[in-house]
Backbone as CSV, one residue per row, in Angstrom:
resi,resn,N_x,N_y,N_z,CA_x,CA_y,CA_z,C_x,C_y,C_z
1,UNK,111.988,100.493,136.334,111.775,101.613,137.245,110.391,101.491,137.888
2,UNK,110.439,101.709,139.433,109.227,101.559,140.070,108.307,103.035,139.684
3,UNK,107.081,102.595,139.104,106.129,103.550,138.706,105.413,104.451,139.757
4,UNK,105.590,104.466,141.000,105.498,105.609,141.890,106.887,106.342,141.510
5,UNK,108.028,106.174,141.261,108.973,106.633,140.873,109.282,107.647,140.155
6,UNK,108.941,107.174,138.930,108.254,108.109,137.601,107.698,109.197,137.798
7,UNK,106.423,108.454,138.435,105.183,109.434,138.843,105.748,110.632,139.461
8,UNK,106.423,110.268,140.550,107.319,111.050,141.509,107.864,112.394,140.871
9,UNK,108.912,111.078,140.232,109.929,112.444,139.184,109.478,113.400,138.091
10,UNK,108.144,112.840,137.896,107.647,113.683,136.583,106.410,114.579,136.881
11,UNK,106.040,114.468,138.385,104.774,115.097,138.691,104.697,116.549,138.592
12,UNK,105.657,117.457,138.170,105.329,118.869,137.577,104.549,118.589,136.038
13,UNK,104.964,117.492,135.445,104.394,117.120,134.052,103.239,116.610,134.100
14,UNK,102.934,115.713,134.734,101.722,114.779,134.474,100.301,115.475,134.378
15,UNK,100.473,116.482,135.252,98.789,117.784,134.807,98.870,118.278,133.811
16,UNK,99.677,117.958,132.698,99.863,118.607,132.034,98.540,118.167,130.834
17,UNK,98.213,116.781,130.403,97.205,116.365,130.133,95.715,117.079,130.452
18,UNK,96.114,117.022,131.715,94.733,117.669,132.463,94.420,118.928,131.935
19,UNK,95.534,119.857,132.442,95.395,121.051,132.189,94.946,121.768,130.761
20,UNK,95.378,120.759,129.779,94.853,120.998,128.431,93.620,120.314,127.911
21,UNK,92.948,119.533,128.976,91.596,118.815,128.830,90.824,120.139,128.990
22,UNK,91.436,120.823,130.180,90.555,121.737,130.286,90.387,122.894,129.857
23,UNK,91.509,123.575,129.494,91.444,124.363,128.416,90.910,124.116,127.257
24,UNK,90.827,122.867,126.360,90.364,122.602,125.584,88.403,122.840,125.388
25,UNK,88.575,122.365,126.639,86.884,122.496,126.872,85.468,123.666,127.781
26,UNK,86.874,124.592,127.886,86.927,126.039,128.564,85.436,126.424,128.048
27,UNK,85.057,126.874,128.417,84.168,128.041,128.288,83.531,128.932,129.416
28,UNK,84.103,130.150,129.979,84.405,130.556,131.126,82.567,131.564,131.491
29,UNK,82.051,130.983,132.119,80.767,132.039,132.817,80.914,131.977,134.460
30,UNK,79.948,133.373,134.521,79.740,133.351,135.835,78.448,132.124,136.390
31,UNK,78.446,132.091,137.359,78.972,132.125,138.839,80.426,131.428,138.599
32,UNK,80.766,130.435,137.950,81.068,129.122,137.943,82.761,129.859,137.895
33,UNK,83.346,130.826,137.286,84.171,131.261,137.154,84.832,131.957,138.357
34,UNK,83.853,132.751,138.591,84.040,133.280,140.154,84.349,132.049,141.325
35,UNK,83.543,131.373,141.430,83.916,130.198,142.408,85.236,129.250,142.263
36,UNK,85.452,129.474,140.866,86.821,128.574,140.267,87.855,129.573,141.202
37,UNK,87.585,131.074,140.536,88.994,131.911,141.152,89.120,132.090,142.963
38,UNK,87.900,131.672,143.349,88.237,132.028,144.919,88.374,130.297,145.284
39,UNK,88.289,129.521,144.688,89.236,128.197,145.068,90.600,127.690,144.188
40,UNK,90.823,128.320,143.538,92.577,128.607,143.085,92.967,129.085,144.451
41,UNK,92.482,130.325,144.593,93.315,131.791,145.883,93.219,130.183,146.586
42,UNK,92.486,129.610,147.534,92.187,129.040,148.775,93.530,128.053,148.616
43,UNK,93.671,127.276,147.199,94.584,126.202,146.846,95.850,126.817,147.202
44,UNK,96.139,127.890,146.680,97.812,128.508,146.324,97.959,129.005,147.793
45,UNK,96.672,129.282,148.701,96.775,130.079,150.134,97.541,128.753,150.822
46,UNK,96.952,127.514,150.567,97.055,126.049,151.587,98.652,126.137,150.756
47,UNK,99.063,125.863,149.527,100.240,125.455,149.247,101.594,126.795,149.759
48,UNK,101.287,127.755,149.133,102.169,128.858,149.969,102.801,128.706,151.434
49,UNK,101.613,128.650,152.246,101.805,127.769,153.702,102.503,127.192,153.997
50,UNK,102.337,125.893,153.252,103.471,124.628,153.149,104.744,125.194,152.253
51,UNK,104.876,126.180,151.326,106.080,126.061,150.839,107.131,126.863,152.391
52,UNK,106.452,127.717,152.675,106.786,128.573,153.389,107.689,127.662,154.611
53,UNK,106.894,126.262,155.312,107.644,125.577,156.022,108.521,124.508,155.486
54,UNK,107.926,124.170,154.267,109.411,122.894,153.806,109.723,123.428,152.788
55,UNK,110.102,124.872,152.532,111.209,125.468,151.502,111.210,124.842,150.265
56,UNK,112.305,124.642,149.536,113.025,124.292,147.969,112.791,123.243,148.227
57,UNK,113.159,122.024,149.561,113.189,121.093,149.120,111.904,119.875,148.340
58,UNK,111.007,120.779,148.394,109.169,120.327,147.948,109.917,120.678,146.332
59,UNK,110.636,121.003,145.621,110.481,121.252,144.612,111.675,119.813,143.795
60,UNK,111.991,119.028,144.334,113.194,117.989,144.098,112.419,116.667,143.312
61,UNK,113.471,116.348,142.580,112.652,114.702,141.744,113.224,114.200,142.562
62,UNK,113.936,113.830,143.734,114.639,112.684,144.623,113.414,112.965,145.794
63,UNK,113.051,111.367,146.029,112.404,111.124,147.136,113.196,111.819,148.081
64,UNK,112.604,111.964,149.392,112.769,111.789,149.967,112.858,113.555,151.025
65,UNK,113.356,113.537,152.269,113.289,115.102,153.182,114.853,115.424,153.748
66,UNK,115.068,116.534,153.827,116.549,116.484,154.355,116.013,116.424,155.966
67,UNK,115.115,116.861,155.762,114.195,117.086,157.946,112.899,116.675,157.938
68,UNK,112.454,116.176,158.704,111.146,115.510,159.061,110.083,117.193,159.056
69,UNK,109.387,117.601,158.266,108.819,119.129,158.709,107.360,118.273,159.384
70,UNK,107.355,119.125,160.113,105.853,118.803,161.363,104.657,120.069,161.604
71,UNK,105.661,121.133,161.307,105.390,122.570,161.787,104.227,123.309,160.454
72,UNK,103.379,124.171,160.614,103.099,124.891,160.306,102.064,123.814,159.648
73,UNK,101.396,123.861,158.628,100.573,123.402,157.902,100.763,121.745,158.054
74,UNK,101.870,121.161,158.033,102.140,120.362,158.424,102.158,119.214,159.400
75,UNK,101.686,120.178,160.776,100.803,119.891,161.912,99.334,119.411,161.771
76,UNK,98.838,120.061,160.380,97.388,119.545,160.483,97.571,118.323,158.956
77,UNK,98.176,118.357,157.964,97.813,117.331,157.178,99.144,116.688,156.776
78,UNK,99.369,115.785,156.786,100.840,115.516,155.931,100.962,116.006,154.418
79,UNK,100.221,116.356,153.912,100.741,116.567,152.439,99.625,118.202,152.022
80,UNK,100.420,118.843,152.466,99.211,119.811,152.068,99.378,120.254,150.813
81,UNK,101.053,120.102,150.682,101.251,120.846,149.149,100.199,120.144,148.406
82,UNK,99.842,118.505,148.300,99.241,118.229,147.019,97.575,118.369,147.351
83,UNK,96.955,118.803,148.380,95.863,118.869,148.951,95.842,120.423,148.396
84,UNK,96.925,121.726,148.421,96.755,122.463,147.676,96.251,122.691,145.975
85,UNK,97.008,121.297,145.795,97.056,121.205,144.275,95.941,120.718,143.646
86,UNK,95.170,119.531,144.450,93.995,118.885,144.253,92.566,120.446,144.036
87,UNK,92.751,121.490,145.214,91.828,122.345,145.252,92.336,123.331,144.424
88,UNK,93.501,123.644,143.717,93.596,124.868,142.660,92.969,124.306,141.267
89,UNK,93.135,122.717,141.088,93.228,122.358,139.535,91.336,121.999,139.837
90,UNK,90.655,121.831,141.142,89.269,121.809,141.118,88.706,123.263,140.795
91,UNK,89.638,124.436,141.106,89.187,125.622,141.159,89.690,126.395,139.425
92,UNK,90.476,125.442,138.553,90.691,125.827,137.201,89.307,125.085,136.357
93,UNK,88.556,124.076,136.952,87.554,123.555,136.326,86.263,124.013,136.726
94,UNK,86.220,124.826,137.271,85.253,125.675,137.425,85.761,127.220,136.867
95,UNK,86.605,127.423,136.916,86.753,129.069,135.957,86.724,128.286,134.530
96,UNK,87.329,127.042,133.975,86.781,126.994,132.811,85.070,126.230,132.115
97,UNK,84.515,126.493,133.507,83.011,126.227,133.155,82.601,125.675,131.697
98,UNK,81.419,125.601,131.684,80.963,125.304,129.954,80.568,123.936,130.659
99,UNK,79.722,123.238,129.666,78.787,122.140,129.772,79.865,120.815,130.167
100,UNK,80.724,121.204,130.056,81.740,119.702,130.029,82.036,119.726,131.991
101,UNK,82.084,120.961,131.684,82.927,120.867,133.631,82.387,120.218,134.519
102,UNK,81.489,119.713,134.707,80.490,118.433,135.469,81.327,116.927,135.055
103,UNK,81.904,117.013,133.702,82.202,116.065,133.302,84.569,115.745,133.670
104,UNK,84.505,116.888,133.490,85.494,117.631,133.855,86.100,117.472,135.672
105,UNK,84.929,117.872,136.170,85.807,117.515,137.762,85.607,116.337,138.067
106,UNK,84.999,115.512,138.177,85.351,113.615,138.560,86.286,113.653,137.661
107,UNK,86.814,113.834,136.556,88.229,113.321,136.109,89.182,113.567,136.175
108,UNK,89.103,115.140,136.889,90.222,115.983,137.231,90.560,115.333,138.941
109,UNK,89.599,115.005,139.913,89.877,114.575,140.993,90.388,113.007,141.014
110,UNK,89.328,112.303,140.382,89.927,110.811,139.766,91.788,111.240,139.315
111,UNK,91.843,111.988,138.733,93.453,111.692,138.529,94.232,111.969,139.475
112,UNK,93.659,113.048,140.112,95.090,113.763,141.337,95.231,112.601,142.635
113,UNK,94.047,112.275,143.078,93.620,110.864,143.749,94.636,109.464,143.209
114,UNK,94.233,109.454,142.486,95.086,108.194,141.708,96.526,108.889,141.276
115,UNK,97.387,109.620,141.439,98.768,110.119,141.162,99.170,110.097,142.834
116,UNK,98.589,110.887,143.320,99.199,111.259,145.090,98.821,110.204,145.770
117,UNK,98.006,108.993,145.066,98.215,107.626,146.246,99.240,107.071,145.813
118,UNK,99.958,107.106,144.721,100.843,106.431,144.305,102.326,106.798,144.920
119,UNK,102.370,108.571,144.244,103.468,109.288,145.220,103.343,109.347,146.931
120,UNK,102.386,109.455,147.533,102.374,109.565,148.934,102.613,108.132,149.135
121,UNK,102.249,106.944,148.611,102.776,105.323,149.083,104.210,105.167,149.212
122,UNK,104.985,105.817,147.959,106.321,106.075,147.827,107.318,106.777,148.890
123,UNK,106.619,108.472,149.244,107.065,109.340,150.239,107.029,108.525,151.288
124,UNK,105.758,107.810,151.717,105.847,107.464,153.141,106.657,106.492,153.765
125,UNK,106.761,105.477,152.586,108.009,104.163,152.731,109.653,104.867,152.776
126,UNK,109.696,105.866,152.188,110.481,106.659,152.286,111.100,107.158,153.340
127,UNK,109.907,107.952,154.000,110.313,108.895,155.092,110.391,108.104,156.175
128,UNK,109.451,106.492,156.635,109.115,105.969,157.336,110.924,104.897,157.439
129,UNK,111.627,104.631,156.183,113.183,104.546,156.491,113.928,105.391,157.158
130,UNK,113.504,106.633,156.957,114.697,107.347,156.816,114.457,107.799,158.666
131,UNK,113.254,108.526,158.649,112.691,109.227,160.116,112.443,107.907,161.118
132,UNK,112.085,106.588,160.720,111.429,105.300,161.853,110.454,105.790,162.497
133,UNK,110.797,105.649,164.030,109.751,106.087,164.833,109.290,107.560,164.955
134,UNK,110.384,108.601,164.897,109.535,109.733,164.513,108.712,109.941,163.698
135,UNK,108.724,109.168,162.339,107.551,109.267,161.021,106.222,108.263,161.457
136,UNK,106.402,107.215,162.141,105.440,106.813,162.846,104.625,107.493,163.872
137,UNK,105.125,108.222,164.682,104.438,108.973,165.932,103.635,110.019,164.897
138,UNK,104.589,110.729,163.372,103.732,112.303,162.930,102.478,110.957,162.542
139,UNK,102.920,110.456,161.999,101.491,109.419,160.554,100.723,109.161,162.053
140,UNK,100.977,108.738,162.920,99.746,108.526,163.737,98.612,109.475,164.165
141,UNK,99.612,111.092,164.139,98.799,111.889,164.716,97.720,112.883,163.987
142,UNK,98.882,112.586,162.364,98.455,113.742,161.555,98.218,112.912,160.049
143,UNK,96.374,113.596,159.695,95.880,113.020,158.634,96.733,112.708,157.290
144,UNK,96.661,111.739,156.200,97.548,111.771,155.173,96.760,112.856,154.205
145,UNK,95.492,113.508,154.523,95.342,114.293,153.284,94.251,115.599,153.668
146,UNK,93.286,114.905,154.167,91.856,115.819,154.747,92.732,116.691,155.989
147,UNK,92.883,117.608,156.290,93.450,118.300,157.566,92.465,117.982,158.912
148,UNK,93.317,118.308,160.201,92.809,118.016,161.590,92.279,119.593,161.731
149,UNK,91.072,119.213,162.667,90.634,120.951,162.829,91.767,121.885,163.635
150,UNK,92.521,120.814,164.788,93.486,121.620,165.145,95.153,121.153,165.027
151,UNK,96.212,121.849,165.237,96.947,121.488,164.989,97.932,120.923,165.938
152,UNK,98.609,119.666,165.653,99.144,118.594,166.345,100.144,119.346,167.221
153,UNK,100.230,119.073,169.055,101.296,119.606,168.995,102.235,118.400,169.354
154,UNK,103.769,119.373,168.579,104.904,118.298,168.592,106.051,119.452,168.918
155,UNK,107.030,118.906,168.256,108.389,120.061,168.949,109.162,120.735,167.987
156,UNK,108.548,120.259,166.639,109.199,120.984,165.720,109.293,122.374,165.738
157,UNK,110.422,123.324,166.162,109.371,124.713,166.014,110.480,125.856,164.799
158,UNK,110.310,124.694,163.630,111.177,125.828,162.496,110.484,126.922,161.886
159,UNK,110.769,127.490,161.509,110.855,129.104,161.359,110.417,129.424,159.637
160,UNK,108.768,129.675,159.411,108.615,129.625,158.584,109.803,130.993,157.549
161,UNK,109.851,130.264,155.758,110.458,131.289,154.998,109.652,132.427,155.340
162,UNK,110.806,133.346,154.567,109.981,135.004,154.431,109.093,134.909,153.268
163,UNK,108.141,135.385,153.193,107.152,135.875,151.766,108.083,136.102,150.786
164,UNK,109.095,136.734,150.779,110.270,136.896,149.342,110.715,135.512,149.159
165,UNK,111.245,134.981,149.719,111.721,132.994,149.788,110.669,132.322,149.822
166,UNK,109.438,132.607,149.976,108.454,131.399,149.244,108.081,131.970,147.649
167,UNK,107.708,133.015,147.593,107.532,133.379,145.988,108.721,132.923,145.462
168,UNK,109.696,133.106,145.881,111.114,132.051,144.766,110.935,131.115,144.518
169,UNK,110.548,130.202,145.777,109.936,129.082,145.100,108.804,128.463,145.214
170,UNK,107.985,129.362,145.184,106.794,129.149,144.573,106.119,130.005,143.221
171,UNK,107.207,130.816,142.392,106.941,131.414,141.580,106.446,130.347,140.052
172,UNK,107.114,129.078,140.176,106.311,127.939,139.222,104.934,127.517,139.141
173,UNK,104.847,127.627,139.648,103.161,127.213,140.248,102.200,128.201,139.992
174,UNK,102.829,129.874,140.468,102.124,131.002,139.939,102.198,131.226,138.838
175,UNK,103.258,131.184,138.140,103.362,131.239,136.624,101.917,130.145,135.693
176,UNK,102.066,129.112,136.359,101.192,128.308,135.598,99.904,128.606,135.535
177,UNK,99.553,128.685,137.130,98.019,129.328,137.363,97.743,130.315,136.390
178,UNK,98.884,131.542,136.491,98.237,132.220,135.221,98.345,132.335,134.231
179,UNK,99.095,131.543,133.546,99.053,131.615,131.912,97.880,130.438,132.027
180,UNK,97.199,129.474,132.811,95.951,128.655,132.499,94.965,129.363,132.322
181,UNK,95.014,130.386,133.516,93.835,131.526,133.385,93.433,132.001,132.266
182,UNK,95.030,132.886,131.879,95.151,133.767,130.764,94.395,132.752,129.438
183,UNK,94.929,131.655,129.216,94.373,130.973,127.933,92.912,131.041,128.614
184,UNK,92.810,130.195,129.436,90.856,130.214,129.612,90.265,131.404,129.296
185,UNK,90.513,132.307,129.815,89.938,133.679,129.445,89.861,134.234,128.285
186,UNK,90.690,133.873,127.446,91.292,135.012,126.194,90.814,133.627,124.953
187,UNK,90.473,132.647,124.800,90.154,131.515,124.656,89.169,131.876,123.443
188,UNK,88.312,132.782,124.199,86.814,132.540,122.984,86.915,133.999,121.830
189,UNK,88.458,134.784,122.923,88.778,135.695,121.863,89.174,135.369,120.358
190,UNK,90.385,134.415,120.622,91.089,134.034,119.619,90.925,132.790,118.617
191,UNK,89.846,131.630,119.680,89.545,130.511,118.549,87.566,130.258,118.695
């Protein structure tokens, strides 16, 4: 099995390491906590966005898109969901502050870096079969990760979900954020 593959299919799991590095090494103060929680909000604000224009299907272990999405968040970065994800799990290592978290974010970014070059190498050979020259014209216009200040125009013009149909599926993601919280916080109560 090709190991972008894996990666692919198992990437709700693979933070999972992470996420308990950092809990493990939690120790939650201010400022550092405060700045963690208003770059979670900023992360889940960028990913919401994107769920909102490519729906359920962001939530699938099969490569690949049923539609080329261009629109909405999408216009400015190709992958925002994991550009969301990169800035919530930077914004859980700063709410779990303590002397390690210096040590803590180069390894937390070192990994998401090294997972989403692997999966985005995969997606793009992917989409670049399936879409051809349309996936060539978006990759030309629109960054693979850092966003454009403005947004590309093209002709996609689908119709973002309602706020009730992205919390459906984006209610995984919220769940996690806060039971990470909840342990970071409640942390120095119990051990």
């Amino acid at each position: 099995m090709d190991t972008r593959r894996f990666i692919f299919k198992n990437r709700s799991f693979t933070p999972i390491p992470i996420a308990l590095i950092i809990i493990h090494f939690s120790s939650p103060a201010a400022p550092y906590f405060h700045i963690g929680l208003f770059l979670v909000l900023i992360g889940e604000v960028i990913r919401f966005h994107a769920v909102r224009y490519a729906g359920g299907a962001t939530r699938t272990t099969t490569v690949g898109a049923p539609s080329l999405c261009t629109a909405g968040p999408y216009a400015r970065t190709r992958n925002p969901l994991y550009l969301g994800n990169i800035v919530i799990y930077i914004g859980m290592v700063f709410v779990s502050g303590g002397p390690w978290m210096w040590y803590l974010l180069p390894l937390t970014i070192t990994f998401f870096i090294l997972q989403y070059a692997l999966i985005i190498s995969l997606e793009e050979e992917t989409l670049t079969l399936k879409f051809s020259s349309a996936y060539k014209i978006y990759s030309d216009n629109v960054p693979r990760l850092i966003p454009r200040l403005n947004s590309w125009e093209n002709k996609d013009q689908r119709q973002p979900l309602t706020v009730k149909q992205t919390l459906k599926n984006e209610k995984r993601t919220l769940q996690n954020i806060v039971i990470i919280s909840v342990i970071i916080i409640f942390k120095p109560v119990f051990f």
